[in-house]
C-alpha positions as a printed NumPy array, in Angstrom:
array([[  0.   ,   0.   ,   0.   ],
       [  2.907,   2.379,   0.752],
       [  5.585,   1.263,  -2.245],
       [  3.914,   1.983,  -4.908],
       [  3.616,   5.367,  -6.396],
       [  1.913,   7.799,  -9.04 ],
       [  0.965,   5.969, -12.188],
       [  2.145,   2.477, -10.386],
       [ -1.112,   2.957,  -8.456],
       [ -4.428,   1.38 ,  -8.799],
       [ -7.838,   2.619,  -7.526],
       [ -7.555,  -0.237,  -5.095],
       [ -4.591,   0.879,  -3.042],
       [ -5.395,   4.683,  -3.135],
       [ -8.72 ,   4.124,  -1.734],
       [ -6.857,   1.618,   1.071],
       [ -4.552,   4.471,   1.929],
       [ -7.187,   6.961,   1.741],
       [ -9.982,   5.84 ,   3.524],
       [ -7.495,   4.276,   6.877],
       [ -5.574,   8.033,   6.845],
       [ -8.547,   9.834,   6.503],
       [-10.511,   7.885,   8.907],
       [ -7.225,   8.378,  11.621],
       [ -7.262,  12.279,  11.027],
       [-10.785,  12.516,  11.388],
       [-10.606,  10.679,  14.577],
       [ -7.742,  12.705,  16.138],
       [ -9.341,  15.991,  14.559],
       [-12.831,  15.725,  15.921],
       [-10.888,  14.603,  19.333],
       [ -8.998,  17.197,  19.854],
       [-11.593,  19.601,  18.721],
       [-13.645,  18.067,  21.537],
       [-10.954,  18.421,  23.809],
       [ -9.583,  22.211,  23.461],
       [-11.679,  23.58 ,  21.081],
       [ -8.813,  24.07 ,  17.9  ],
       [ -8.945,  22.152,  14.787],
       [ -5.222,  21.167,  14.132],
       [ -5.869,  20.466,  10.418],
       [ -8.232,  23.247,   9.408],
       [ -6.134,  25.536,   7.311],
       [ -9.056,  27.01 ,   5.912],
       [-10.627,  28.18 ,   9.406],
       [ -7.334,  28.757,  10.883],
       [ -6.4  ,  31.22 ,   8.252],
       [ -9.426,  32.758,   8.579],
       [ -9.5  ,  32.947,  12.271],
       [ -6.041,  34.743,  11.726],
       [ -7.793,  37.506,   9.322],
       [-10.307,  38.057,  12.046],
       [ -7.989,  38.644,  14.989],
       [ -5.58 ,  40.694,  13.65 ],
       [ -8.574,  43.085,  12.177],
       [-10.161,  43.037,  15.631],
       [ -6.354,  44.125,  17.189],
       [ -6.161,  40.764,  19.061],
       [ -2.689,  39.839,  17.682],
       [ -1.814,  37.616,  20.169],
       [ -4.627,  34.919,  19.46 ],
       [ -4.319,  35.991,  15.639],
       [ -0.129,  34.614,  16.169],
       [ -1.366,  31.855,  18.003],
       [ -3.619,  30.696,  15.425],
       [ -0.664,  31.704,  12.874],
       [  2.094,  29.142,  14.549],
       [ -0.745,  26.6  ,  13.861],
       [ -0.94 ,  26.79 ,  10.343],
       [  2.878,  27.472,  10.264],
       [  2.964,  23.748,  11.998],
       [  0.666,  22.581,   9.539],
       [  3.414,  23.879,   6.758],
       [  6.279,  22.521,   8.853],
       [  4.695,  18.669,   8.744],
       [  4.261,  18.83 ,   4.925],
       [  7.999,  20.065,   4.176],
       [  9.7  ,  17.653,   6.719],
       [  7.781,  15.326,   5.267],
       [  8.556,  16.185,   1.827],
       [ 12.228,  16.447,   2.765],
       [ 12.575,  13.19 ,   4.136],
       [ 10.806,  11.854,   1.345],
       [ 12.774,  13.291,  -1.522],
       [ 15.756,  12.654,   0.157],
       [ 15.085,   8.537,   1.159],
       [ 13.947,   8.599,  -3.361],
       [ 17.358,  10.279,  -4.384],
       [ 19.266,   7.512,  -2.424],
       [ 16.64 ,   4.269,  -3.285],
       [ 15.286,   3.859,   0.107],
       [ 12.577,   1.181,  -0.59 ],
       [  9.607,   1.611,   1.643],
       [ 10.458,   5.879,   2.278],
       [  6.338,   6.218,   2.649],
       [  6.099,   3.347,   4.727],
       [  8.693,   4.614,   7.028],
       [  7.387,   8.088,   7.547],
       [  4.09 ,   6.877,   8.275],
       [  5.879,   4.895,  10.963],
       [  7.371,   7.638,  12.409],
       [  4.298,   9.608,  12.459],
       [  2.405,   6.713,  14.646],
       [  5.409,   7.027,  17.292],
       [  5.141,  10.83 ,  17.505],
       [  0.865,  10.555,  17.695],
       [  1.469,   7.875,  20.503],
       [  4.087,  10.202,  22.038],
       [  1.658,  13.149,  21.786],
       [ -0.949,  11.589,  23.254],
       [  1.401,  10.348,  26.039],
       [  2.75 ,  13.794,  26.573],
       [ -1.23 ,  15.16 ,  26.777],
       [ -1.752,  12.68 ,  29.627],
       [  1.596,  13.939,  31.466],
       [  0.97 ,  17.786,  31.09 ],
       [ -1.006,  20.121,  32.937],
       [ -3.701,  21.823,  31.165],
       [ -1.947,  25.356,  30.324],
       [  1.423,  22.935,  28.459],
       [ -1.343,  20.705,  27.532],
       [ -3.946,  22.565,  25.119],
       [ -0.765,  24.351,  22.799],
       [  1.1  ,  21.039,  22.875],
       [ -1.601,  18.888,  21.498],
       [ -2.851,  21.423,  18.647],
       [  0.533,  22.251,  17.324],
       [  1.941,  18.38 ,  17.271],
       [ -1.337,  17.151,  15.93 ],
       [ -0.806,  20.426,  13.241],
       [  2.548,  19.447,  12.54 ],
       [  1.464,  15.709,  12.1  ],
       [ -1.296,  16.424,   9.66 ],
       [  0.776,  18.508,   7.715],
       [  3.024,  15.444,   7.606],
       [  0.507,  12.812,   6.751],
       [ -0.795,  15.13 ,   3.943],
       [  2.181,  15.427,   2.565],
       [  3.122,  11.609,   2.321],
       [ -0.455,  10.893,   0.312],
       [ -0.429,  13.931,  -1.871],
       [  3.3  ,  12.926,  -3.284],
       [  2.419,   8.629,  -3.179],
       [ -0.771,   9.58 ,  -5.091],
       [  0.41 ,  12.288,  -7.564],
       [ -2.167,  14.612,  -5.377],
       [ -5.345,  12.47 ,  -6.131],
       [ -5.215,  11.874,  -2.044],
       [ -6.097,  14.528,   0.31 ],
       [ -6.949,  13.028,   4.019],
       [ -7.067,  16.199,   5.44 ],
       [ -8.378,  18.796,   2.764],
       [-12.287,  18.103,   2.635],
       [-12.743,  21.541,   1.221],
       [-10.543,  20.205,  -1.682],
       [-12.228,  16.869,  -1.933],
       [-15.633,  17.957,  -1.921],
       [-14.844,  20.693,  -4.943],
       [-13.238,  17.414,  -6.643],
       [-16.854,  15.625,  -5.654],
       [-19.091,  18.223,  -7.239],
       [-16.413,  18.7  , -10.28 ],
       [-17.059,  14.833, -11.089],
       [-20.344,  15.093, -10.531],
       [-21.191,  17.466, -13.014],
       [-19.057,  15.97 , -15.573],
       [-20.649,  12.701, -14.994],
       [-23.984,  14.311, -15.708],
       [-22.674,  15.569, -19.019],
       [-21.6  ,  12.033, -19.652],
       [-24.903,  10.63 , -18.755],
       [-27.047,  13.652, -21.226],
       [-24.561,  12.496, -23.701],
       [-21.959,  15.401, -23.768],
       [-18.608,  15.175, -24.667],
       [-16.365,  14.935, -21.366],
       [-12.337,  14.855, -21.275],
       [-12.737,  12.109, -18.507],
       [-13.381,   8.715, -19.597],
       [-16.938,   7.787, -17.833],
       [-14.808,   4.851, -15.523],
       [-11.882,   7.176, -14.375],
       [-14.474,   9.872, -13.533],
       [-16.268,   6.894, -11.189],
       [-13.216,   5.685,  -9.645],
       [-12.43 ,   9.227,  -8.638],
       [-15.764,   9.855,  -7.543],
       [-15.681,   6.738,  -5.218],
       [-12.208,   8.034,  -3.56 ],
       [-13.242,  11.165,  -2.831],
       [-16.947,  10.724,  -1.776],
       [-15.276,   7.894,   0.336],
       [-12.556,   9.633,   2.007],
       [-15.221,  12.345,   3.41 ],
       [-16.996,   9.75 ,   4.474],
       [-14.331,   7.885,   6.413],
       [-13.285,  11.339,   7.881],
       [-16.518,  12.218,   9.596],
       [-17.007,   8.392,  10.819],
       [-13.494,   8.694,  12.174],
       [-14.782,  12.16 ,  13.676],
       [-17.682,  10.032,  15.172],
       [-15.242,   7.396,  16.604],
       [-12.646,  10.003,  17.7  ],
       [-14.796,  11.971,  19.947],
       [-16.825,   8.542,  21.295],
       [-12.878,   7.28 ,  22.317],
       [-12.398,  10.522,  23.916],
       [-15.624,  10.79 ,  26.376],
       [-14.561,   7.074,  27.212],
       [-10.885,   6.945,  27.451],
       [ -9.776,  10.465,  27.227],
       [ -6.187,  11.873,  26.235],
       [ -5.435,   7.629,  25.503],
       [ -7.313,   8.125,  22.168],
       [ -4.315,   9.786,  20.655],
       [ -1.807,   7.248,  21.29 ],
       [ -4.553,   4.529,  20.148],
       [ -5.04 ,   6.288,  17.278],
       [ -1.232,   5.208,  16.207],
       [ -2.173,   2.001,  15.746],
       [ -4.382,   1.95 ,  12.073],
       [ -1.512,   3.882,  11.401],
       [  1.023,   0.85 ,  12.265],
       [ -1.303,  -1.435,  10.483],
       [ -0.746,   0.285,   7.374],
       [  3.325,   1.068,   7.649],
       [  4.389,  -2.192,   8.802],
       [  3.262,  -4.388,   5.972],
       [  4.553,  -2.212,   3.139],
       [  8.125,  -1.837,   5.512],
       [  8.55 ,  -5.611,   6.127],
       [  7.793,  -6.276,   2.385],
       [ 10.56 ,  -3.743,   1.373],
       [ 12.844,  -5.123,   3.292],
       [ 13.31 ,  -7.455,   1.368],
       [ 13.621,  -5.955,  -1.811],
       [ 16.983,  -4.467,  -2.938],
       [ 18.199,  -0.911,  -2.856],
       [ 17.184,   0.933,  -6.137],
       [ 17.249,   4.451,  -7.524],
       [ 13.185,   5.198,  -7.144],
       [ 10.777,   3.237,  -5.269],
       [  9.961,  -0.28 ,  -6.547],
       [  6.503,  -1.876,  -6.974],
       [  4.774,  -3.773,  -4.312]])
């Protein structure tokens, strides 16, 4: 699920990868929302929260709110860095291995939230879970040649209604530039990833009446699920210049 890339890719293993990541940052989303009140992976409202301070003269919230979205950016170009660097020297299984780090830092978050007082608590939690979303988007835009966002559902549902009306053209017998079948299997990704968000989003804040701060680190493990199968696979595949199939 996490060695092959671009082209390589069938609808099959995007909507694998899509619907486990988005149903994860749903869950820790919704969660934390629950929790402190912040979205971490709201760039959208975050920016816009930004605007709205700073107009009002509140800069210090407006900065806060800024740092979040400048954790947000931090995630995707670590990611991207550690990416493009493990594909330059033929690290098989790069993806895999970033989504492997990303479980241990949500587990370590979450164990962190459980350890700190409420005041180191609330920024703690927003700006890791920030930086980790950033991360995580990253890792499925580049795999997927950007047909995966698990994090943008603004994006995804202007993708939805795009397909939509081109698949009504289709079906009134227009002329499209998307073959009928690619426009479906798109359709089903996206209208399936914002679906697995917001039942993640249900699940998340369900975990979090019962079990509290715990959800976080629990929520490392679909993550693990993934990573480990694609890592253990490349393992034992040999060193190459880009990533191999699998």
């Amino acid at each position: 699920m996490l060695i092959r890339q671009g082209d390589e890719r069938d609808g099959r293993l995007d909507r694998r990868l899509a619907f486990t990541l988005a149903s994860v940052a749903g869950a820790i989303n919704a969660a934390a929302f629950h929790a402190v009140g912040f979205f971490s992976a709201n760039m959208t409202g975050n920016v816009s929260s930004v605007s709205n301070l700073l107009a009002l003269g509140q800069w210090a919230h407006g900065l806060g709110y800024l740092v979040i979205v400048l954790a947000f950016i931090g995630g995707a170009m670590v990611s991207t860095l550690v990416i493009s660097a493990g594909l330059r020297h033929g690290v098989i299984g790069i993806y895999a291995r970033v989504v492997v780090v990303e479980a241990i830092l949500l587990a370590l978050l979450g164990a962190a939230r459980m350890s700190l007082d409420v005041a180191a608590g609330i920024p703690t939690l927003i700006l890791g879970l920030s930086f980790l979303m950033g991360l995580q988007n990253a890792i499925v835009t580049r795999i997927s040649d950007a047909r995966i966002r698990t994090t943008h559902v603004s994006g995804m549902s202007t993708d939805i209604g795009i397909e939509l009306a081109d698949l009504i053209n289709i079906l009134l017998g227009k002329a499209s530039a998307v073959p009928r079948p690619v426009l479906e299997t798109r359709l089903f990704l996206h209208i399936g990833t914002v679906i697995c968000f917001l039942a993640g989003g249900v699940v998340g804040v369900a975990a979090y009446v019962w079990i509290r701060d715990a959800t976080f680190s629990l929520a490392a493990i679909p993550l693990l699920l993934v990573a480990l199968p694609s890592l253990l696979r490349s393992s034992r595949q040999p060193s190459s210049g880009t990533e191999s199939p699998g």
